[in-house]
C-alpha positions in Angstrom: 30.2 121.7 -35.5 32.5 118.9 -34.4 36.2 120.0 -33.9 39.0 117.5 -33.7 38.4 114.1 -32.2 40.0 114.7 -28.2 39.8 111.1 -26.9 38.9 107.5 -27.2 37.5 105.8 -24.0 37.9 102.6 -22.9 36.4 101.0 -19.9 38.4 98.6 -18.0 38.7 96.2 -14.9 41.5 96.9 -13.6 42.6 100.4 -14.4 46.1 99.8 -12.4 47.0 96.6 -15.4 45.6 98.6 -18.2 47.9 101.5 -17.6 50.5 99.1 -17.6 49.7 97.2 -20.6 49.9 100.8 -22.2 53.1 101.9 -20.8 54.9 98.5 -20.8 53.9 96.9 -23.8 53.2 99.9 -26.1 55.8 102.2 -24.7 53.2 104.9 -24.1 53.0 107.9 -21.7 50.5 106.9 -18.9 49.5 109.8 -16.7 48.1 109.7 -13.2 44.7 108.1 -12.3 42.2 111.0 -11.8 39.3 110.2 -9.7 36.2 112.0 -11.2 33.1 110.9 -8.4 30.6 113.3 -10.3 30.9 110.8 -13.5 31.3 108.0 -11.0 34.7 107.0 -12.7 38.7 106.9 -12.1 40.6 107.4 -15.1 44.0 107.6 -16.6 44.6 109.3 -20.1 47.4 108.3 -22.3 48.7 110.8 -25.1 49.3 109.5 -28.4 50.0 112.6 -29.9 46.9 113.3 -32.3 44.9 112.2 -29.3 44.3 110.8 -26.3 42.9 107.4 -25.0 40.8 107.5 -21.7 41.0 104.5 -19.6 38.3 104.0 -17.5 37.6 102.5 -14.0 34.1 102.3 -12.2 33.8 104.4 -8.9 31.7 102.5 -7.1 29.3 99.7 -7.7 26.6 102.7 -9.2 28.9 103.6 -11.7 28.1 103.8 -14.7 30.9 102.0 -16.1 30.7 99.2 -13.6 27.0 98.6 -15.3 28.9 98.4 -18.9 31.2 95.6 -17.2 29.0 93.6 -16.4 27.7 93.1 -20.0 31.6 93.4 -21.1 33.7 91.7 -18.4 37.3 92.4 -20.1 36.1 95.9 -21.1 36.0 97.4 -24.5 35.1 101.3 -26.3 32.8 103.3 -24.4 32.3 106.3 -26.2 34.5 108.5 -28.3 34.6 112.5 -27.4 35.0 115.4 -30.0 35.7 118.5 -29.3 32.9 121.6 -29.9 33.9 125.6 -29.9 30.5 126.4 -27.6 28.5 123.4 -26.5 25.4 125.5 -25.4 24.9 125.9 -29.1 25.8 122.3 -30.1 23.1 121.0 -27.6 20.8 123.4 -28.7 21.5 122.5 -32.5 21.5 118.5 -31.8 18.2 118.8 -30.3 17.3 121.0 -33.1 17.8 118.0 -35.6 16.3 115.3 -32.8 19.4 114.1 -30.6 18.9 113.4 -27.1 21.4 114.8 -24.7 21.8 112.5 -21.4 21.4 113.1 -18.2 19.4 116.3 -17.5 20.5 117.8 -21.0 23.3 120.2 -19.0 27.0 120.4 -19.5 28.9 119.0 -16.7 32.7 119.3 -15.7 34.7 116.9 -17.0 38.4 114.9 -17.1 40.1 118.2 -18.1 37.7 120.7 -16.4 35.5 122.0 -18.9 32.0 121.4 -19.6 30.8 117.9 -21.3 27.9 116.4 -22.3 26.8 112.9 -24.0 24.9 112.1 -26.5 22.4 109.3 -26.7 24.0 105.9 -28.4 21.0 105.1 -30.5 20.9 108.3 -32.3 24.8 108.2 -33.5 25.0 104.4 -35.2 25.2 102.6 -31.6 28.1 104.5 -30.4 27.9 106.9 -27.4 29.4 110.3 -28.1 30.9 112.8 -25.3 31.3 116.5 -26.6 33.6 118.6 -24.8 33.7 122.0 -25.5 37.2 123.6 -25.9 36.4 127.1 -26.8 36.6 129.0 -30.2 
């Protein structure tokens, strides 16, 4: 079902001095912060050629994000994403075989504008899992 992994994503402080750290000390290509107020997050990806990291910065004290801080203060991996040809029939197929979809269970729009949901960390080994579906 899973397609290629698309991003790693890292919540951080300071999104502004985490770009940097990536641009100045590891010579990567930052791109521009995107604020997403539907996931409650501002985030800047950084292309490292077989994939991307997601850096991410809470929108807001409800965030989402801004909840993992406060039991991470430096930040650390938030959830890795793979890609998915039709994500109507991975969600119907995870829940199928007992995975719990978050939120109310539908897609929503994400970073790069096409539908995403996440999956619960308890059933994947302790590590949340976005899937974002990118079509056949």
């Amino acid at each position: 079902m899973i397609g290629r992994l698309n991003h790693i994503a890292i919540a951080v402080p300071d999104l502004t001095a985490a770009a940097a750290k990536y641009r100045d000390q590891l010579g990567a290509e930052t791109g521009s912060p995107q604020i997403l107020p539907d996931h409650g997050v501002t985030v800047v990806f950084i292309d490292v050629g077989n994939t991307k990291i997601e850096l991410l910065e809470p929108l807001g004290a409800d965030s989402p994000i801004a909840a993992f801080l406060a039991k991470n203060p430096v930040g650390g991996m938030h959830h890795i994403c793979f890609e998915v040809p039709d994500i109507d029939a991975a969600i119907v197929k995870l829940r199928q075989d007992g995975a719990r979809v978050l939120g109310d269970g539908k897609p929503r729009i994400g970073a790069h504008g096409r539908p995403v949901i996440f999956l619960h960390p308890k059933d994947f080994d302790g590590t949340l899992i976005e899937l974002e579906e990118m079509g056949e």
